[in-house]
Backbone as CSV, one residue per row, in Angstrom:
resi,resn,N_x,N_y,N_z,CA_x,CA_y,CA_z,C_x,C_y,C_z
1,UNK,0.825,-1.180,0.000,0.000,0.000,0.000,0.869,1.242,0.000
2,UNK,0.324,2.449,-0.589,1.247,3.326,-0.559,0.179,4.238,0.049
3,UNK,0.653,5.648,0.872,-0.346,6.667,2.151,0.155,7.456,1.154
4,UNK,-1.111,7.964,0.924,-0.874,9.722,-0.085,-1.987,10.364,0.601
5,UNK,-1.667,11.362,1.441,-2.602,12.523,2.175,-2.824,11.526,3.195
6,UNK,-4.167,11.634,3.283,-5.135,11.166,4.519,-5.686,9.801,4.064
7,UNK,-5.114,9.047,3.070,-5.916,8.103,2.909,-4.555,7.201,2.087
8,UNK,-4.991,6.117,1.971,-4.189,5.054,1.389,-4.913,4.709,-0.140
9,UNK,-3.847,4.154,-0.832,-4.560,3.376,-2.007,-3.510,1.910,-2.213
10,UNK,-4.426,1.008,-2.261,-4.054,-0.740,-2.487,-4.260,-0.941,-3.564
11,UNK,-3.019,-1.531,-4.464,-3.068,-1.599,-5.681,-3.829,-2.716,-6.231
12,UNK,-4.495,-3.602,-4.901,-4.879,-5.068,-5.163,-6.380,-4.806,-5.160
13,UNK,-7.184,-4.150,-4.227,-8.251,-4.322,-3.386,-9.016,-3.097,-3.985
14,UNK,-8.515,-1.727,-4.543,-8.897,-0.652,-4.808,-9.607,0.039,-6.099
15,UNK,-10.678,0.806,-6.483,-10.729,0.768,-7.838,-11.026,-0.280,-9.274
16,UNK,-11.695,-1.335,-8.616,-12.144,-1.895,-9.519,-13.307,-1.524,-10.576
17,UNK,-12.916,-1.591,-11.612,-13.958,-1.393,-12.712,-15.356,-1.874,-12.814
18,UNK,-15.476,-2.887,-12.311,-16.573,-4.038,-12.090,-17.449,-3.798,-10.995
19,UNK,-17.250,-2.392,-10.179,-18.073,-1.704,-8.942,-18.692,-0.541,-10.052
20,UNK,-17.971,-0.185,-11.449,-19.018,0.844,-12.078,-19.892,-0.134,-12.702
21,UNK,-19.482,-1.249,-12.990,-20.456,-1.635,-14.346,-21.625,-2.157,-13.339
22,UNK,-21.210,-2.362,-11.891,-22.646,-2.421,-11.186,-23.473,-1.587,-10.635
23,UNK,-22.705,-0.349,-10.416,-23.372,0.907,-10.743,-24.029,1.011,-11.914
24,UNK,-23.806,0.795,-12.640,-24.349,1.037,-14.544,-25.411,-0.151,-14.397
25,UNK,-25.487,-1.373,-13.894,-26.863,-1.806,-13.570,-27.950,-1.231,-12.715
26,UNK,-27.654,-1.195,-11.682,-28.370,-0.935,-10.464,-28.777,0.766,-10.814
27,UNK,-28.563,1.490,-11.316,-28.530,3.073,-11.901,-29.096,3.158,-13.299
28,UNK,-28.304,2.529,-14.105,-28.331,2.705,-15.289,-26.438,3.944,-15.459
29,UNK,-26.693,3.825,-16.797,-25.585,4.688,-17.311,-25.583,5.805,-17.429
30,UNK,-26.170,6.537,-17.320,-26.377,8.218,-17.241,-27.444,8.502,-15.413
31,UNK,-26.796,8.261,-14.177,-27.003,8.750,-13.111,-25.886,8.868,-12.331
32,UNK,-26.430,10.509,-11.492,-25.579,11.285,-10.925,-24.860,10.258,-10.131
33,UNK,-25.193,8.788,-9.213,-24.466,8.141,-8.305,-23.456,7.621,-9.079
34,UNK,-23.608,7.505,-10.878,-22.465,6.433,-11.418,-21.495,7.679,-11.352
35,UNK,-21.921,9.346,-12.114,-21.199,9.860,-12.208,-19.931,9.921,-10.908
36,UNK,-20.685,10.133,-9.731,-19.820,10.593,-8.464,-18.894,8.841,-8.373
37,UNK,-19.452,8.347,-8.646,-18.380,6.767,-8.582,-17.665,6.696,-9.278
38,UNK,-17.739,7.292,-10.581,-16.759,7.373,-11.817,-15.723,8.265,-11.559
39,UNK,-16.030,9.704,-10.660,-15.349,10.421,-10.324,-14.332,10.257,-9.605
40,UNK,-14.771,9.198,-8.697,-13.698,8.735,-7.214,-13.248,7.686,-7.833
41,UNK,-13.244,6.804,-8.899,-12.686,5.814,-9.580,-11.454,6.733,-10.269
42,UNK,-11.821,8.220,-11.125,-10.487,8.824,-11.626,-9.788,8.947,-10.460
43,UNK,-9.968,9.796,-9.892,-9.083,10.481,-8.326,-8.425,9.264,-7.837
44,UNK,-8.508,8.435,-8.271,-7.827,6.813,-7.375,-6.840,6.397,-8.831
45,UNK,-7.304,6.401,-9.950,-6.635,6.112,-10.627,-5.388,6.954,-10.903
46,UNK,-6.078,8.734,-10.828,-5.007,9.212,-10.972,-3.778,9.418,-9.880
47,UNK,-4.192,9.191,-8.769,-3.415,9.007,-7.569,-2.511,7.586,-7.715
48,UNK,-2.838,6.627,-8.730,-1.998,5.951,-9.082,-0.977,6.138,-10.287
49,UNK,-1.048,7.249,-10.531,-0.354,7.350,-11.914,-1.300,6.703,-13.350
50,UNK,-2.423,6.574,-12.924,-2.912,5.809,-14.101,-3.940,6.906,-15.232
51,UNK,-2.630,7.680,-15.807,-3.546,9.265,-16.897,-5.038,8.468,-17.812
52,UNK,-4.293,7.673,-18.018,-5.737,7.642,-19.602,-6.502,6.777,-18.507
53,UNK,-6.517,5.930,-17.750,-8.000,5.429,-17.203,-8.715,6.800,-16.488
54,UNK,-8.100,7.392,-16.467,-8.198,8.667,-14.604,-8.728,9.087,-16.253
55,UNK,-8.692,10.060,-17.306,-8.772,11.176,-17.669,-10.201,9.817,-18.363
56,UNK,-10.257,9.352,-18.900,-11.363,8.237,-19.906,-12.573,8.566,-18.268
57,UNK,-12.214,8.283,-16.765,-13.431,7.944,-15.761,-13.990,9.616,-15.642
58,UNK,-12.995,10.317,-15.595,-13.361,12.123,-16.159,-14.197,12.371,-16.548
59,UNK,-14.021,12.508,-18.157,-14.818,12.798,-18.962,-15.995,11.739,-18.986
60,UNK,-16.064,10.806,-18.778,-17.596,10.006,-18.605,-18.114,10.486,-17.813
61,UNK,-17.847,11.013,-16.430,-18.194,11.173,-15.120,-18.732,13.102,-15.123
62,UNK,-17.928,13.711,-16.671,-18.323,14.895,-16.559,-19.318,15.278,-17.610
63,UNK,-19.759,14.153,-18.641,-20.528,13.555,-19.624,-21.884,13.740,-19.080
64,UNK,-21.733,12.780,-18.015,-23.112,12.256,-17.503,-23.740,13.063,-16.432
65,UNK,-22.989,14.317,-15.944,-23.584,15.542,-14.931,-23.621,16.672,-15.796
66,UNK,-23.276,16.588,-16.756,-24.046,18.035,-17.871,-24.891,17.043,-18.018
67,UNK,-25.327,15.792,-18.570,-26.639,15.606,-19.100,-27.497,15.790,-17.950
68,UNK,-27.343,15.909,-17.238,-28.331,16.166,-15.303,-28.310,16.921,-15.125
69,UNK,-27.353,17.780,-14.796,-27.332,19.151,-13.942,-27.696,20.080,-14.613
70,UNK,-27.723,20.998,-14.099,-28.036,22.812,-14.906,-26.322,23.203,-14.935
71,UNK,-26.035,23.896,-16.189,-24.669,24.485,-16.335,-23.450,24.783,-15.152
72,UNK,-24.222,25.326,-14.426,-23.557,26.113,-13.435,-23.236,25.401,-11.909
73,UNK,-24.225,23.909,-11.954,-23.572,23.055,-11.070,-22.693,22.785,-10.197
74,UNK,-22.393,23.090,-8.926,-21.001,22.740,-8.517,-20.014,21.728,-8.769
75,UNK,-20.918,20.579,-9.084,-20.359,18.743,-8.950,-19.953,18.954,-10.508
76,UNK,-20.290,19.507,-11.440,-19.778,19.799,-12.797,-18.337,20.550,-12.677
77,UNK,-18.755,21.416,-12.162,-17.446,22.143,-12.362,-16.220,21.766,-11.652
78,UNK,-16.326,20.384,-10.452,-15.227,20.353,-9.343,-14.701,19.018,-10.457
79,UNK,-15.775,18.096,-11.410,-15.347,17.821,-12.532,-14.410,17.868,-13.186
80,UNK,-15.267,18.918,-13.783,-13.926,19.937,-14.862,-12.824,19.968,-14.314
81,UNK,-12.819,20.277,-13.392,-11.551,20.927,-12.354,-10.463,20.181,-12.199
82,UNK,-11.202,18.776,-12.042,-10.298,17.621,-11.867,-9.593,17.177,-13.091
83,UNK,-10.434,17.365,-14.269,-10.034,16.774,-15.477,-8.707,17.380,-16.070
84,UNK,-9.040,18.758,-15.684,-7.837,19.875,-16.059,-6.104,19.498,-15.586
85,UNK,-7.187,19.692,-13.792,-5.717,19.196,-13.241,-4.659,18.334,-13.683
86,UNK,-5.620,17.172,-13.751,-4.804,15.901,-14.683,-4.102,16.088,-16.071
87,UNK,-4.975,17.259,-16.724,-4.042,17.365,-17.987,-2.885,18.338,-17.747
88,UNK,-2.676,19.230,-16.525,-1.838,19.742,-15.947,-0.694,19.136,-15.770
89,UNK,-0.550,18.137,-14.985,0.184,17.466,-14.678,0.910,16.601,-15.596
90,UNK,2.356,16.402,-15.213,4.101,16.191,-15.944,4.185,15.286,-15.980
């Protein structure tokens, strides 16, 4: 395990893909709970170094809260925010 901030990430146990696609049942594919799961699926990926899964769970995750939200959204824009960051980064 490696401690980054306040929290840990396990490269074994963490972030599995197969917790969205049961979100994507139990929801369907366009709801705000897959989005916010998709979201914390990038933030884990990208905390692993992992750009194209982290930036691919992004943009799905920022896909599917413009089709919900009104423009000006907070959960949209902390989104965006995130997506940026990542393309920020060296």
């Amino acid at each position: 395990m490696r401690a980054s901030g306040s929290w840990t990430v396990s490269r074994s146990r963490v972030a599995r893909p197969s917790a969205i696609a049961t979100f994507d049942r139990a929801y369907g594919r366009r709801n705000f709970d897959t989005a916010v799961a998709l979201n914390n699926l990038a933030a884990i990926y990208q905390q692993r170094g992992e750009r194209a899964r982290a930036a691919a769970a992004y943009a799905r995750a920022l896909t599917i809260k413009k089709a919900l939200l009104a423009p000006d959204h907070p959960s949209i824009a902390r989104t965006a925010a995130n997506l940026r960051t990542l393309n920020l980064e060296p």
